[in-house]
Every structure is written in C-alpha cells, then in structure tokens.
TORVOMAR-583248 format. One record per residue (C-alpha): chain; residue in three letters; x, y, z. Coordinates in steps of 0.001 Angstrom, whole numbers, plus 500000, padded with zeros to 6 digits. Layout:
# residues N
A | Ala | X | Y | Z
...
# end
This chain:
# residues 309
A | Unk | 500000 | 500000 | 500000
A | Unk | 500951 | 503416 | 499227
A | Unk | 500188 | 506237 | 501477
A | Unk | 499739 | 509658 | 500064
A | Unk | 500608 | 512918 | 502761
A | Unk | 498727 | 516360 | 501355
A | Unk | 499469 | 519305 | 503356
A | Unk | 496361 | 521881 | 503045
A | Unk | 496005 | 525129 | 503086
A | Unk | 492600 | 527466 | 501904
A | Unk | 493098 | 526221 | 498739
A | Unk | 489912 | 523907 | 498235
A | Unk | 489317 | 523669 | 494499
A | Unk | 492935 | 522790 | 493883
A | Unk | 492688 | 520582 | 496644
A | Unk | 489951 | 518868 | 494034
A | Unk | 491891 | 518610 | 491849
A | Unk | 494843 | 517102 | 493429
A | Unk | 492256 | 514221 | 494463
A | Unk | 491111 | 513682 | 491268
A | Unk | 494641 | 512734 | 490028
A | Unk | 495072 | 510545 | 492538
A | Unk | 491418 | 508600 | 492229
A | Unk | 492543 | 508105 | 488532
A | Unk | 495699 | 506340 | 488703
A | Unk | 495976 | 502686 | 487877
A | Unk | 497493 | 501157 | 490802
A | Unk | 494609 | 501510 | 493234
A | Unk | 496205 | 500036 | 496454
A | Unk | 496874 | 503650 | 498178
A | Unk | 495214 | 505400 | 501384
A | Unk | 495443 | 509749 | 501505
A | Unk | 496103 | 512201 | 504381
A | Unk | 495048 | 515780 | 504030
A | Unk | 496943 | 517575 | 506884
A | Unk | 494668 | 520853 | 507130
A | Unk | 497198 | 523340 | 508787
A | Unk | 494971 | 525466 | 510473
A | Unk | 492615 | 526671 | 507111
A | Unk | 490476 | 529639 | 507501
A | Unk | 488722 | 527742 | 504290
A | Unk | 487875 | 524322 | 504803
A | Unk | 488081 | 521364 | 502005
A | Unk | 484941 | 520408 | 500418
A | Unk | 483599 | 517698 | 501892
A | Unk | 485135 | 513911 | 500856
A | Unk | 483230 | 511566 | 498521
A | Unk | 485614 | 508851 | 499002
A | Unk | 486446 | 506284 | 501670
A | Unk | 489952 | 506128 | 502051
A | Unk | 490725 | 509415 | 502671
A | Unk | 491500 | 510526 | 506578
A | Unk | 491525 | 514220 | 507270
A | Unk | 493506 | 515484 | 510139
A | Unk | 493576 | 519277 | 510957
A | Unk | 496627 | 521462 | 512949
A | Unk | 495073 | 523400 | 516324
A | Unk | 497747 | 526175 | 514781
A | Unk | 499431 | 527288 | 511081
A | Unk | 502940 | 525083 | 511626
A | Unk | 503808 | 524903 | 507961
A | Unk | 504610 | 521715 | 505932
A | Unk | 507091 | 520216 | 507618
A | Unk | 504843 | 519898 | 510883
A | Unk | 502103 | 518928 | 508268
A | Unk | 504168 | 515722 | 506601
A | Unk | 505500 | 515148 | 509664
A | Unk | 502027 | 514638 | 511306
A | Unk | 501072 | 512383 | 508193
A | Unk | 504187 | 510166 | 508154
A | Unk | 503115 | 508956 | 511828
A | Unk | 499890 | 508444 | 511037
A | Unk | 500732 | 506439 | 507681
A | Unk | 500482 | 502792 | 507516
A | Unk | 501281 | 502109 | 503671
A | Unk | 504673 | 500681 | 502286
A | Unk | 505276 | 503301 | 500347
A | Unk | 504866 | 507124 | 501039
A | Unk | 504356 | 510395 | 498541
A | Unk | 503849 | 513996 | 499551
A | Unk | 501848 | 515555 | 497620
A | Unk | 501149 | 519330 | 497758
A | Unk | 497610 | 520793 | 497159
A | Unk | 498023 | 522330 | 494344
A | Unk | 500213 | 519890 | 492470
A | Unk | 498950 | 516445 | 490870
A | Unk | 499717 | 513276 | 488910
A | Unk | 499359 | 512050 | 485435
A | Unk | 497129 | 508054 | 485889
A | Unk | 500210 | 506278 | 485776
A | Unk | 502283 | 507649 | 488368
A | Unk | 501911 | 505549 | 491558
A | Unk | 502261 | 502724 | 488742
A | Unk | 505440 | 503533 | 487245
A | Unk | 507002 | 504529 | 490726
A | Unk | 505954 | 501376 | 492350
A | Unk | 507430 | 499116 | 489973
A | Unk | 510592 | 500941 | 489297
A | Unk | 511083 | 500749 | 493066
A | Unk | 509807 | 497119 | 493776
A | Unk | 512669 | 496678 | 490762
A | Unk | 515343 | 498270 | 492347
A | Unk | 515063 | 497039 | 496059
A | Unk | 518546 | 498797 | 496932
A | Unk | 517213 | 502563 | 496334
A | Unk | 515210 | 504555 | 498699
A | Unk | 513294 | 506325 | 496351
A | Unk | 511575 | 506602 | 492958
A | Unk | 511255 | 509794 | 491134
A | Unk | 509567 | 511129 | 487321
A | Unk | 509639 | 513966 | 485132
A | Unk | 507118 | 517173 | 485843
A | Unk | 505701 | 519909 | 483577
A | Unk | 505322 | 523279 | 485324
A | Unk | 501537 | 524515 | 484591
A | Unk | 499239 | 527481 | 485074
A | Unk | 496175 | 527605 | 486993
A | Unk | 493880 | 526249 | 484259
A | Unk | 496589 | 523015 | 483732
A | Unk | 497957 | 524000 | 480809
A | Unk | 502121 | 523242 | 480092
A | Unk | 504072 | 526045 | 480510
A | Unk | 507689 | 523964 | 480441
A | Unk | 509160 | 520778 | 481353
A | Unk | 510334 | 521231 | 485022
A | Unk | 514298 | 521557 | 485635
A | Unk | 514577 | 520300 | 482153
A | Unk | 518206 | 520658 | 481643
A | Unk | 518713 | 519004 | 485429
A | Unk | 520705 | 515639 | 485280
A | Unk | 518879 | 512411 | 486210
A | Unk | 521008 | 510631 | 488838
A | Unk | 521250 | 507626 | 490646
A | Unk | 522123 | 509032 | 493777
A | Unk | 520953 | 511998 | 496237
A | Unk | 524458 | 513602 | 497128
A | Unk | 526583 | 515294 | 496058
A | Unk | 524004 | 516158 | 493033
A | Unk | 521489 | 518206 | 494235
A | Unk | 524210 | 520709 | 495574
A | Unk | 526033 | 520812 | 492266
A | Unk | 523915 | 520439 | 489436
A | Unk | 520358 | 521139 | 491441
A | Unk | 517616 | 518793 | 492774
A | Unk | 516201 | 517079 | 489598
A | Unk | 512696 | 516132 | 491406
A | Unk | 509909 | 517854 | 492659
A | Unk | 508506 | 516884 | 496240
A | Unk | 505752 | 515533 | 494448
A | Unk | 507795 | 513450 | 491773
A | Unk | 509039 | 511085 | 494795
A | Unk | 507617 | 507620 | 495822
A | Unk | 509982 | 506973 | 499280
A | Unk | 510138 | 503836 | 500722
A | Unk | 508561 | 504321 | 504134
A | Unk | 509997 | 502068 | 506772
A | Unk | 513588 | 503105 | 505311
A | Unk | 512637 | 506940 | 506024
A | Unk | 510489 | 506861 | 508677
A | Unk | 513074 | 507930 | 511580
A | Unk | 513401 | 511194 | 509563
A | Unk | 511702 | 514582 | 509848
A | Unk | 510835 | 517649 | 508101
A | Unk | 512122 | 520692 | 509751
A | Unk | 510531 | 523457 | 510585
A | Unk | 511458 | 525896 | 507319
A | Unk | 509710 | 527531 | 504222
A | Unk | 512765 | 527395 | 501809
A | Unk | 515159 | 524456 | 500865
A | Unk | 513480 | 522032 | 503745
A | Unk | 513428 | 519236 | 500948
A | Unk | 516647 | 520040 | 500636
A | Unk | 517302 | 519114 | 504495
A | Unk | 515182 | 516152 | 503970
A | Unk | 517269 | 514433 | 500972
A | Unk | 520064 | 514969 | 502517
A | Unk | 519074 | 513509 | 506244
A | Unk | 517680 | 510493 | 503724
A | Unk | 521282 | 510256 | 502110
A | Unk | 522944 | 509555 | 505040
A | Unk | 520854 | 506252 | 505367
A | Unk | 520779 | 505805 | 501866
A | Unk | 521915 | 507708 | 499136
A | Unk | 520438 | 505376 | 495848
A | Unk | 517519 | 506333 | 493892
A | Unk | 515818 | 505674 | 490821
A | Unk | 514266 | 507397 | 488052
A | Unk | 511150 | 507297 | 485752
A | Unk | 511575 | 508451 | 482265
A | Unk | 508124 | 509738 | 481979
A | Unk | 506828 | 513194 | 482432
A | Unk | 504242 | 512163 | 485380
A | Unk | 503741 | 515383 | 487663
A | Unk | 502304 | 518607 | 487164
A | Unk | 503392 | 521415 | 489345
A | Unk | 500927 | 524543 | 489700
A | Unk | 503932 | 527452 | 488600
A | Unk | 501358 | 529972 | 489597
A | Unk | 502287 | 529461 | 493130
A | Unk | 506285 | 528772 | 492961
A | Unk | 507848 | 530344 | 495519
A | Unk | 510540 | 531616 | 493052
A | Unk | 507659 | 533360 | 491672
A | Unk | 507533 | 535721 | 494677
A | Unk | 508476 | 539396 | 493729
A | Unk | 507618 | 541301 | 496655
A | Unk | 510596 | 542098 | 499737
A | Unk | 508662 | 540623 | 502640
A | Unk | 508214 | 537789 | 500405
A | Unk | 511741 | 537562 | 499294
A | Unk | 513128 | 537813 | 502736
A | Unk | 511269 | 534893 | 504195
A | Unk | 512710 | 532575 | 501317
A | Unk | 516280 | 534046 | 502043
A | Unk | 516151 | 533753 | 505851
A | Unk | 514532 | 530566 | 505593
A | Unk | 516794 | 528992 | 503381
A | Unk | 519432 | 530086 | 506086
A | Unk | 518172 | 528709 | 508007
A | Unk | 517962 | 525078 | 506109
A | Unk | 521190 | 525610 | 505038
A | Unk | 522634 | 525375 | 508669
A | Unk | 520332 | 522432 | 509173
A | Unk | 522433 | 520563 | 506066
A | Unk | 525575 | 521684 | 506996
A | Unk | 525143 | 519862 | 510758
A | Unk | 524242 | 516785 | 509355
A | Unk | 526985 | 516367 | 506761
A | Unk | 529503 | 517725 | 509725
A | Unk | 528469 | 514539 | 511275
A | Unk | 527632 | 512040 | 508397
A | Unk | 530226 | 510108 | 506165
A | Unk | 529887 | 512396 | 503211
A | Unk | 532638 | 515208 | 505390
A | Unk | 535060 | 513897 | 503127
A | Unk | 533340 | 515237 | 499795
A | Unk | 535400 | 518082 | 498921
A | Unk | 533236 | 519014 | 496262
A | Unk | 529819 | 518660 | 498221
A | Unk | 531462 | 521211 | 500853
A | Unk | 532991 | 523579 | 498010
A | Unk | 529153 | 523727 | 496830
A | Unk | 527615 | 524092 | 499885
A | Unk | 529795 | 527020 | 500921
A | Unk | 528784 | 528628 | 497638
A | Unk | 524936 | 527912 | 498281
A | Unk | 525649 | 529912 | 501675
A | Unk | 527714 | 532789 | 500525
A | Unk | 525104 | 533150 | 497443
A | Unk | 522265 | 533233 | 500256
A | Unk | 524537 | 535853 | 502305
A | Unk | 524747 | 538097 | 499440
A | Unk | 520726 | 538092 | 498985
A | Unk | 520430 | 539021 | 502583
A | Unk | 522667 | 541934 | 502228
A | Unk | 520884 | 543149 | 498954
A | Unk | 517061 | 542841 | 500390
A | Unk | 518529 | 544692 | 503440
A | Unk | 518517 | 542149 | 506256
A | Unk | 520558 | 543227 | 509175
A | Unk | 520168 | 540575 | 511764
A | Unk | 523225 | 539625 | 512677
A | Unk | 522339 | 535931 | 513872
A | Unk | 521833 | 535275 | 509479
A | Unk | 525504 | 536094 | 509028
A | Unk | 526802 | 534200 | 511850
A | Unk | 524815 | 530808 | 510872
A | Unk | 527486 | 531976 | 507298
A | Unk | 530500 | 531996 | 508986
A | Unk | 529577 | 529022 | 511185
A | Unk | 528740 | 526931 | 508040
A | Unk | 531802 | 528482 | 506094
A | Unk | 533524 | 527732 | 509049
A | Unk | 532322 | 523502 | 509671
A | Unk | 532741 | 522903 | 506076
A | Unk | 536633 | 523915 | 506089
A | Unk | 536045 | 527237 | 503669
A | Unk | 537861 | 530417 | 504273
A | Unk | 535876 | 532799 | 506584
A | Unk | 538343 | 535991 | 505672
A | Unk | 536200 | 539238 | 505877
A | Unk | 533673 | 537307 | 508335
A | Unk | 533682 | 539696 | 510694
A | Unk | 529794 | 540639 | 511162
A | Unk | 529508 | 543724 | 513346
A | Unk | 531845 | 545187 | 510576
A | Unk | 530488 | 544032 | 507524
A | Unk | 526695 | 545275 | 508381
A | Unk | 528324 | 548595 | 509251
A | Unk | 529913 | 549281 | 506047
A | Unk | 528278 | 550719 | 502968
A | Unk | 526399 | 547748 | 500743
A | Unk | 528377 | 547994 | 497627
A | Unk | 531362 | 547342 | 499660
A | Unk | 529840 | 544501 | 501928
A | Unk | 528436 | 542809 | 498778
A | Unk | 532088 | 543075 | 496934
A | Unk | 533842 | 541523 | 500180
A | Unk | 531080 | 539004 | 500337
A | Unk | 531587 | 538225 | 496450
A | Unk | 535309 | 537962 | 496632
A | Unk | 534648 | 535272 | 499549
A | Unk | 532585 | 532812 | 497633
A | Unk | 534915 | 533435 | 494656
A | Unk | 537820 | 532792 | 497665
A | Unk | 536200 | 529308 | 498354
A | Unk | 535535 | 528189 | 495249
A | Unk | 539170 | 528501 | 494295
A | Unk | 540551 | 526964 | 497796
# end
C-alpha cells in the first residue's frame, strides 16, 4: 500500500483537483492524508472512503504537516503531495514498479511539467537538470532534479526522519538527512507530475516575500551543513565547496534585500567555518556597518575565495 501525505492550506478547488489525480491512477492500492494546517477555508467535503483528514490546532507549515502524516501512515510506500500539484494516471504505477525493481534505492522519482492555473504546460520542470542515481553530492552541484511531488519513498527506510521546521530548501534538508541512510535512487523516464507554477515560491516578487525565502533557506542551510559535519559524506570536497557557495550566494541576497540581523551572518561563517572554507572578511559587526556595495564586493570575493581553495 501506498500512502499519500497532502498538506492543506485554503486552497479547496485545487485541493479537488489534486484528488482527482490521485482517484485516477491505475494502481489503486493507496490510502490519503490531508493535513489541514489550520485553514480559515475548509476542504469540500470527501466523497471517498479512504481518505482521513487530520487538521493542525495552529498554522505550523509543511514540515509539521508531513511530519504529522508520516506517523499516522500505515502504507509501504509514502508520497507527499502538495495541494496544488497532481499526477498524470500512471504515476503511483510507474514509481511502484521501478522501486519494487530496484530494492537497493530509497526512492523513485519522474519527470514534471510546470503549469498554470487552468493546467495548461508552461515547460518541462528543471529540464536541463541531470537524472542521477544518487541523492548527494548532486542536488548541491547540478540542482535537485525532482519535485517533492515526483518522489515515491520507501517508508519504513525513512520513517526515523523529519521535516524541519522551514519555508525554503526544507526538501533540501530532507534528501540529505535520507542520504545519510541511503543515498540510491531511481528514476522514471516519463513526464508524470504537474506542478501549479502559479504558486512557485521563486515566483515571489515582493521584499517581505523575498526575505522569508532568504532567511529561511538560512536557516535550512545550517540544518544541512550539521548533518553532513556529522555524516560520512565530510570527506566530499566538492559537496562542501558547493555548499559554501549555496551559503555565501544566500549571504549576498540578505545583504541586497537589506537584512541586518546579525544571527543570518553568523549561521554563514559558522557553516563556512564547519565545512573547512575560508571565513576571511567574516567579521559581522563590521560588515553590516559598512556601505552595501562594499559589503556585497567583500562578500563576492569570499565565495569566489572558496571556490578557488
């Protein structure tokens, strides 16, 4: 059995549509969890059996959401879904037997198409993203090739892991807590998820908006950088180089939207710091003092520092 986590959130006719998908696909065997975090607009009410609805006394996000979902799962297999993303029929098919077929990964992924509102294809999703066969180092150097919704996990493999608590990168935290166990996958060379591009969070243009995805990915970043300090991938020189340039990159954004707080820039230096980088020019009181252009040229000249060490 497959079990099928769908964080919710005042979004009931995509909600609908999300169900749909999943009450067309071929393989049948699967239960679903809508984790309502806290809506001010309920779901529409359920037609079908096999769907348990759980709702959050408080907003916690996601991560508290799938969370929530994984320990009240019982299938073999687990997906997380988001409500306003969906399948193509064949998708719990094709993951299921390209996992069943490849009992040493820990995970099955597809291809996606990024649509609008009304479902029409806008582009193939991360289309020039490489399709590999294992979790690290590649999603730090060439970019995560699958969607949270293109993944079928094995659930008793993964079930010791959490989400954490973060808006921005907190998949990112979760593949690589899952790589540490087990860093196979496998891939589906079908285009089998649909991802609603009219609420990407790389769509989000205003500062408020921009700053939560910045401080957020932070703090995710500080997450990652703990458990590879720990984990036996330390000894990846180019998985460090790469995650010292995600973190400089995301030091630079902070500096440009105006964030002061100097707790951001410390969680930098720290990570610059655990990964073995240079941390020249790290000094934070100073660097928030100084004019921008010349805080973003030191802070430039230390990621191009570190990816030269």
């Amino acid at each position: 059995m497959i079990s099928i986590v769908i964080p919710y959130y005042n979004r009931p006719k995509k909600l609908e549509r999300t169900l749909a998908s999943i009450f067309l696909q071929t393989y049948t065997n699967f239960e679903v969890l809508v984790i309502d975090d806290c809506s001010e607009i309920p779901p529409n009410p359920f037609s079908k059996a096999n769907i348990s609805y759980f709702k959050n006394e408080e907003n916690k996000g996601p991560g508290f959401s799938r969370n929530f979902g994984m320990l009240k799962a019982q299938g073999d297999y687990i997906a997380f879904l988001d409500a306003d993303d969906y399948w193509h029929k064949d998708f719990l098919q094709k993951t299921v037997y390209t996992l069943k077929n490849n009992p040493e990964a820990i995970m099955a992924y597809a291809n996606g198409y990024y649509v609008d509102e009304e479902g029409n294809v806008i582009e193939e999703m991360r289309k020039d993203a490489s399709k590999p066969s294992t979790i690290l180092p590649n999603i730090f150097v060439d970019g995560r090739p699958w969607g949270t919704a293109a993944c079928l996990w094995d659930r008793n493999k993964i079930k010791d892991i959490s989400w954490i608590d973060a808006r921005c990168w907190e998949d990112y935290v979760f593949d690589t807590n899952v790589a540490v166990i087990c860093n196979t996958v496998c891939y589906v060379n079908d285009y089998l998820v649909y991802y609603d591009f009219s609420n990407d969070v790389y769509k989000l243009s205003g500062q408020k908006d921009l700053i939560q995805v910045e401080t957020n990915r932070n703090k995710s970043l500080l997450s990652i950088s703990e458990i590879i300090k720990d984990s036996k991938f330390f000894d990846d020189e180019l998985l460090k180089k790469r995650l010292i340039y995600h973190t400089t990159t995301n030091a630079i954004s902070l500096l440009k939207l105006g964030v002061k707080k100097k707790k951001y820039y410390k969680n930098v230096k720290y990570i610059i710091k655990t990964l073995g980088g240079k941390t020249q020019f790290m000094n934070i009181s100073f660097i928030l003092k100084l004019n921008i252009k010349i805080s973003l040229k030191l802070m430039r000249y230390l990621r191009k520092l570190n990816l030269l060490n």
